[in-house]
Structures are given as structure tokens and as C-alpha cells.
C-alpha positions in Angstrom: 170.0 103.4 73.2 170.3 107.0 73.3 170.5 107.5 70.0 167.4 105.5 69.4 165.7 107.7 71.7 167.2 110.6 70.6 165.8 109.5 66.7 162.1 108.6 67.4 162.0 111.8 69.5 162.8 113.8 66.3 159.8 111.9 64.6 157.5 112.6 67.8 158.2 116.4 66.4 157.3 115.5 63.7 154.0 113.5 64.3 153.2 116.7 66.5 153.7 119.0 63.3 152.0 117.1 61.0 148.7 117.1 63.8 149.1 120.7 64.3 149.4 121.6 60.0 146.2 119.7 59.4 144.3 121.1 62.5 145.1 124.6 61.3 145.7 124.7 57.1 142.2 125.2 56.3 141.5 128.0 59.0 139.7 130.9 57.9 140.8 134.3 59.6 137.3 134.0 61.6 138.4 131.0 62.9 141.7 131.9 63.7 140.2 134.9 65.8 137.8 132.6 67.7 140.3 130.4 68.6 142.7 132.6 70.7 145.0 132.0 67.4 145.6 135.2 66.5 148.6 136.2 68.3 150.3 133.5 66.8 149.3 133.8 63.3 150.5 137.6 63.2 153.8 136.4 64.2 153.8 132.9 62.1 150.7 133.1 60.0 150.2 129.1 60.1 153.7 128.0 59.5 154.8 125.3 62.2 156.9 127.4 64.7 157.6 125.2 67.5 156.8 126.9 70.6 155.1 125.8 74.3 151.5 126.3 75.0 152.5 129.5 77.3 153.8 130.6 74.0 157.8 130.1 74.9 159.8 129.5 71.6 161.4 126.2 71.5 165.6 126.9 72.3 168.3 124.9 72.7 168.1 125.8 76.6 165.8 123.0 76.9 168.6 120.4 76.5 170.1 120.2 80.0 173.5 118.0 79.6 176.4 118.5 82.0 178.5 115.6 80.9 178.1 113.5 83.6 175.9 110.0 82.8 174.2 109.6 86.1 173.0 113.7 86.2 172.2 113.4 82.5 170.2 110.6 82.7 168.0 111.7 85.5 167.4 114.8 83.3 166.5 112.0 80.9 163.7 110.6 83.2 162.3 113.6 84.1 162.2 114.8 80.5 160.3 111.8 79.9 157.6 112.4 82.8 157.3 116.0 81.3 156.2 114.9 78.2 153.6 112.3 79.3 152.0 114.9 81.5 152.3 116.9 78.5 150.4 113.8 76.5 148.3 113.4 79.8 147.0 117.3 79.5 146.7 117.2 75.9 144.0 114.0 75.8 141.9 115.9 78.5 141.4 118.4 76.5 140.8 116.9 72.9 138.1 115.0 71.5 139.0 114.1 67.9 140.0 110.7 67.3 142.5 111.7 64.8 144.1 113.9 67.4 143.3 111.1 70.7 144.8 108.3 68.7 148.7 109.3 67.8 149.1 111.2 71.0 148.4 108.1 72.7 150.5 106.8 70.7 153.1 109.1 71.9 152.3 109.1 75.2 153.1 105.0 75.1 156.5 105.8 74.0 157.2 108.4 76.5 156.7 105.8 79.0 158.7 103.0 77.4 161.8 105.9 76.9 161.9 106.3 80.3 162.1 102.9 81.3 165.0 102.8 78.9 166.8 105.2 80.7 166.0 103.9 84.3 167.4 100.4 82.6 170.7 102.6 81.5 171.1 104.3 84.6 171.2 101.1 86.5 173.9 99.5 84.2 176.0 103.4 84.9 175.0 102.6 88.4 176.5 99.4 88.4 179.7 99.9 86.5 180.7 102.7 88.7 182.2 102.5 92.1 180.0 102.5 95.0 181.8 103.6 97.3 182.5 106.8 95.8 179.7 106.7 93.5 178.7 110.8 93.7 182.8 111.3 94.1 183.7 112.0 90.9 182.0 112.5 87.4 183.2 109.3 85.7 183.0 111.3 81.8 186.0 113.4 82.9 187.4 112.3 86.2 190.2 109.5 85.1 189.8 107.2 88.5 192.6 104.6 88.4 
């Protein structure tokens, strides 16, 4: 599961990449002034530098993992939330179709990832035991 996950959220990158190189290849430097782009193209000129709308580069910080399933996969969830609000904000704001329609598309999967996780959790859940279920951290505590 999480490697599935993990996969088709390398190609949502990727879907968002390809949106964002046609949306900007044909940009004339008018354009790119007009659009509040200009900051970013004297940094990047219109190569794909993956950064947030506040303009924070993308870094590895954004992985939260401490090595314990049930905390890691309520990161998971909430990751997931994030970026269907994300989706969410995005469609409020465009209006092309070629833009509307994959980000929905997107924004479905966001949805059915985190039910995948709350599925996982409950099978952690399960397998762990409840009476000392926040006790230990069953990835490195060896309960006997």
C-alpha cells in the first residue's frame, strides 16, 4: 500500500509539472511581468522548480517520519487533507478545463489515499496491543 501511494504520488508531481510547463512555455516577458511571475523567472527563468505558492522551496523537511506506524500514518492522513485543500484552492481559482479537469482528477485520489491509510491504520490498530497501545513504539520496542 504504501508503496503504491508513495508511486502515484511521484506521478501527481509529475501531472502538476507537466500543467505548470504548458501554462508557462510560451510566456512572453510581458506576460511574465503581468502575472506576478517575475520573481520566479529571475531565479528559474521557466524551468520547473518545485516550490509552494508562498514561494517556499520544496525540501526534504516536508517528509515527517519518526518510525513509529501509528504517528506516521496520521502524518499520512493529514498529508492527504493538505493536498485536497491544496486541490480544493486551486479549482477556485482556475477556469481552464485543461487545468479543472486533471486536478480533479488529483484531488479524487487524494481522497481515496487517505482512505487507504485510515484502512491501514485500523489493521496497525488492531494488531497491536490495546492495552498498551500508546506504550511503546511497536517499529523498535521488542514487546514479548
Amino acid at each position: 500500500m504504501l508503496t503504491d501511494i508513495g508511486t502515484e504520488e511521484l506521478a501527481h508531481m509529475e501531472i502538476i509539472s507537466a500543467i505548470i510547463y504548458q501554462l508557462t512555455k510560451d510566456l512572453t516577458i510581458e506576460e511574465i511581468k503581468s502575472s506576478g511571475f517575475d520573481t520566479y523567472f529571475v531565479d528559474h527563468t521557466l524551468a520547473l522548480y518545485p516550490v509552494a505558492a508562498s514561494g517556499t522551496p520544496f525540501t526534504a523537511t516536508y517528509f515527517q517520519s519518526k518510525g513509529d506506524p501509528i504517528t506516521d500514518l496520521m502524518e499520512d492522513l493529514a498529508a492527504e487533507q493538505k493536498a485536497r485543500t491544496t486541490y480544493d484552492n486551486i479549482l477556485r481559482l482556475a477556469d481552464d478545463p485543461d487545468v479543472k479537469d486533471p486536478i480533479k482528477f488529483l484531488r479524487e485520489r487524494e481522497i481515496v489515499h487517505f482512505q487507504r491509510f485510515g484502512e491501514t491504520l485500523g489493521v496497525v490498530q488492531e494488531n497491536l496491543d490495546s492495552k498498551n497501545y500508546y506504550a511503546f513504539n511497536p517499529a523498535f520496542d521488542n514487546r514479548q
